[in-house]
Each structure stands twice: as structure tokens, then as C-alpha cells.
C-alpha positions as CSV (number, residue, x, y, z in Angstrom):
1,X,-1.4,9.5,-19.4
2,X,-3.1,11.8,-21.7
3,X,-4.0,15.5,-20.5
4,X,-6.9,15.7,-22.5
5,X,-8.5,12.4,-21.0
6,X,-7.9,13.7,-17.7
7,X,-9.6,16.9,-17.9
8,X,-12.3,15.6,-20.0
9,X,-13.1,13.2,-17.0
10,X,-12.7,15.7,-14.2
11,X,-15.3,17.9,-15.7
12,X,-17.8,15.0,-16.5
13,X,-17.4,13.8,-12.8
14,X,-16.5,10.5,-13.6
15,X,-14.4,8.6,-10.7
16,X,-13.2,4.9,-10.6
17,X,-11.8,3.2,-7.9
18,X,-10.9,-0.3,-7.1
19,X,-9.4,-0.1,-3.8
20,X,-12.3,0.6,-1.5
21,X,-12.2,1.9,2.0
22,X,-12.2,-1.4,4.2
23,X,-10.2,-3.8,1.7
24,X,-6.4,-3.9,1.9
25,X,-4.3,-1.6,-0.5
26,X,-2.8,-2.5,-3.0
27,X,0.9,-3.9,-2.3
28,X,3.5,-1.5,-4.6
29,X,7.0,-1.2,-5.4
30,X,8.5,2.0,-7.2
31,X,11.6,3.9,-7.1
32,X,11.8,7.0,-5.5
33,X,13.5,9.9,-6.8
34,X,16.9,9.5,-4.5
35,X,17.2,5.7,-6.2
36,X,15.8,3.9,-3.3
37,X,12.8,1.4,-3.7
38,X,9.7,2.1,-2.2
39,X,7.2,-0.1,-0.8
40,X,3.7,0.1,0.9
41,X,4.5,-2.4,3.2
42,X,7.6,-0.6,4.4
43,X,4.9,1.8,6.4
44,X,2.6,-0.8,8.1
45,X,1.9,0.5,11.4
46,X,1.5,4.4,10.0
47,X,-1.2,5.8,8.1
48,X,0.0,6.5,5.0
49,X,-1.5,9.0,2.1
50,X,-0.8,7.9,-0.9
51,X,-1.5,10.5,-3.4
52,X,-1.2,10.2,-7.3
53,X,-0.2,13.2,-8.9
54,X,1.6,14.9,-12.2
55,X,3.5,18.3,-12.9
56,X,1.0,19.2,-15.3
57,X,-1.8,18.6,-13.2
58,X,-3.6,22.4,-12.0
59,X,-5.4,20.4,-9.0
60,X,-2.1,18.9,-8.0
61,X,0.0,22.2,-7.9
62,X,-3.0,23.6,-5.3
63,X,-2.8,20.4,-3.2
64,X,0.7,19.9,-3.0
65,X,1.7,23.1,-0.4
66,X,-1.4,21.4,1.9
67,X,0.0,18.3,1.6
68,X,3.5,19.5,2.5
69,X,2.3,21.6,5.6
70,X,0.1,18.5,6.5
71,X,2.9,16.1,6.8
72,X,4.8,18.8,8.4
73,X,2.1,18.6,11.4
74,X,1.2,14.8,11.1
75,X,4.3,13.4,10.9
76,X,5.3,12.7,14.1
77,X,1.6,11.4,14.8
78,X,2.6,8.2,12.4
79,X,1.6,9.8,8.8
80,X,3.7,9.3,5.9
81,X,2.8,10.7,2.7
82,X,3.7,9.1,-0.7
83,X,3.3,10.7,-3.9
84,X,3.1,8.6,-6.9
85,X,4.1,11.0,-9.8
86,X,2.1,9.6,-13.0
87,X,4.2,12.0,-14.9
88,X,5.2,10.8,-18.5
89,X,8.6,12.5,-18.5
90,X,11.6,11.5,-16.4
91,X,12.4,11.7,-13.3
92,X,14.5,14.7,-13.4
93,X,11.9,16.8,-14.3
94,X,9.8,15.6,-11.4
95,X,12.8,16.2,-8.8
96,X,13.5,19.6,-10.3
97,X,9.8,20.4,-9.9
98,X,9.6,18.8,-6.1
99,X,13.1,20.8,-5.0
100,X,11.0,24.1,-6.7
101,X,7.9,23.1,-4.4
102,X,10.2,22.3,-1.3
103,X,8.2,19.0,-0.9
104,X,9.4,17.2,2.7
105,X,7.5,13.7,1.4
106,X,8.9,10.8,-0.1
107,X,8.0,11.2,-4.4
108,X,8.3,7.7,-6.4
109,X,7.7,7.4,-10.0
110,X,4.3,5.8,-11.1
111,X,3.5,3.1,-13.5
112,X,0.5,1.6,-15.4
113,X,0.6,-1.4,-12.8
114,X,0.2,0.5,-9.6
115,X,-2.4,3.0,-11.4
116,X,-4.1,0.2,-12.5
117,X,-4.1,-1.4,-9.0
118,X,-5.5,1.4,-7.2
119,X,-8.9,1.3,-9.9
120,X,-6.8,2.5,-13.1
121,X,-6.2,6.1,-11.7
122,X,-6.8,8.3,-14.5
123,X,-8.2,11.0,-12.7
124,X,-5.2,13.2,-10.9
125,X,-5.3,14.5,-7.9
126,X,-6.6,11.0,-5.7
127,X,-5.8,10.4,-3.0
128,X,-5.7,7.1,-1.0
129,X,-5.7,7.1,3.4
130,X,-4.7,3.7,4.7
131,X,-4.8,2.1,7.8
132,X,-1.9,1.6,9.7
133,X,-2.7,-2.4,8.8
134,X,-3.0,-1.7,5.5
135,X,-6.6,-1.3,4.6
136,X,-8.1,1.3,2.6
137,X,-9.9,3.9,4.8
138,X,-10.4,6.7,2.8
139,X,-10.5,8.1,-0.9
140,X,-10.4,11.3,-2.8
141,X,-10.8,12.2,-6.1
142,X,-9.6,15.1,-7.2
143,X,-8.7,18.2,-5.0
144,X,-10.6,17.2,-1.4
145,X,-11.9,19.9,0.7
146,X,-8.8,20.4,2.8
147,X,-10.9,20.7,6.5
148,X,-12.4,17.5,5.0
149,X,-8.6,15.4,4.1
150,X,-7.4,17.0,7.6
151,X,-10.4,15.9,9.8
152,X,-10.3,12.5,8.0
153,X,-6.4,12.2,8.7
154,X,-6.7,13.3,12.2
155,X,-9.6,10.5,12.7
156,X,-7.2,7.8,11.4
157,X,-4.5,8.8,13.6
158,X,-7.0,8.8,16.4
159,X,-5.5,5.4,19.1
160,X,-9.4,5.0,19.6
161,X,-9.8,4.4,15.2
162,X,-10.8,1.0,14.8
């Protein structure tokens, strides 16, 4: 992933996404930082946010203590939160960074499939919401307005979401 695209791209606006609120999400397995592999469909039944992310990434960094704080709360709700780390290094530097941030959400180590699966991410932050069966019900590009991700997360969550 090259910095320069991404910045370039975040200033002009530009967003692309294949996975569309409504349609299912992509299906996804990728190895988390403790060794384990990670799939989507290991969370059916929560509402997952999948969010794609790098070290290097300013947005990120500002997102990541909101996310942390908002799986803290949501949790036990039926959120989990992924983040897909789209980092080129290895995966030590993206532990060493997570353990720094204190981050209580499972982190797996992105590829060009799964990027390219969810619209050929390019663009860091985004963030996916899915259904608890699986379907695409929300997308951010960028850093969202946090009152915005929260009141989307807690409408998801809601029994009465259909």
C-alpha cells in the first residue's frame, strides 16, 4: 500500500466500495497476531466492525482509542471488532504498536484479497458494520463522526434492527 496513494485519495474525496450496505460481506480468513486464524463467519450472530487500518495511518491513530472504548461498552451487547491491519511491515511491528495503544480487539494481518473483496480498500480508515447474519449494514470511509459510528452501532444492536 503506498502512503502517498492514500493521502492523495483522502484529500480528493475519492471512496470505493464493493461491499454495499444490504449485500453479504465478504467471507475472510487471516491470521491474527496471537497465531490463530480468523474468520468472518466465526462472528455470525454479532455485529461485527471490521475496520481496515495501518500504523502509519494519522486517521487511524485518532480512531483507534474510540474504537477501543467502544468495544469496551458494546461488547457485551454482541459487537466484536476486527481490525484488519494493511500494514506492509510484519506483524511484530503491528503487535508492538497494538500493546503501546492497549487495544482490547482482536488485530489480523491484511492482504490484497480481503482489501480487494471489500471494494479494493485503499483508502485507510474504513470501516465496515455487519449484520449479525452477515450483511453489510453500514460503511465509513475515513475517520466517521464518532456520535455518527456510535449511534449507527447502537441501532444495529437494537433486537428491533431488521
Amino acid at each position: 500500500m503506498k502512503r502517498a496513494l492514500v493521502v492523495i485519495a483522502l484529500v480528493a474525496g475519492l471512496t470505493a466500495t464493493a461491499a454495499r450496505a444490504g449485500v453479504a460481506a465478504p467471507a475472510f480468513a487471516l491470521r491474527s497476531l496471537e497465531g490463530r486464524t480468523v474468520r468472518l463467519s466465526d462472528f455470525r450472530g454479532k455485529v461485527v466492525l471490521l475496520n481496515f487500518w495501518a500504523t502509519w495511518c494519522g486517521g487511524c491513530r485518532v480512531e483507534m482509542p474510540w474504537l477501543i472504548e467502544i468495544y469496551r461498552q458494546y461488547r457485551s451487547q454482541g459487537l466484536e471488532i476486527i481490525g484488519v491491519s494493511m500494514d506492509d511491515g510484519g506483524e511484530e511491528v503491528i503487535a508492538k504498536f497494538t500493546k503501546a495503544k492497549n487495544v482490547n480487539y482482536t488485530i489480523v494481518k491484511g492482504n490484497e484479497a480481503v482489501a480487494n473483496a471489500y471494494g479494493k480498500v485503499q483508502l485507510l480508515p474504513q470501516t465496515f458494520l455487519i449484520n449479525r447474519d452477515g450483511t453489510v449494514a453500514g460503511h465509513f470511509t475515513g475517520v466517521p463522526d464518532r456520535r455518527e459510528l456510535e449511534n449507527t452501532i447502537r441501532r444495529i444492536l437494537s433486537p428491533n434492527q431488521k
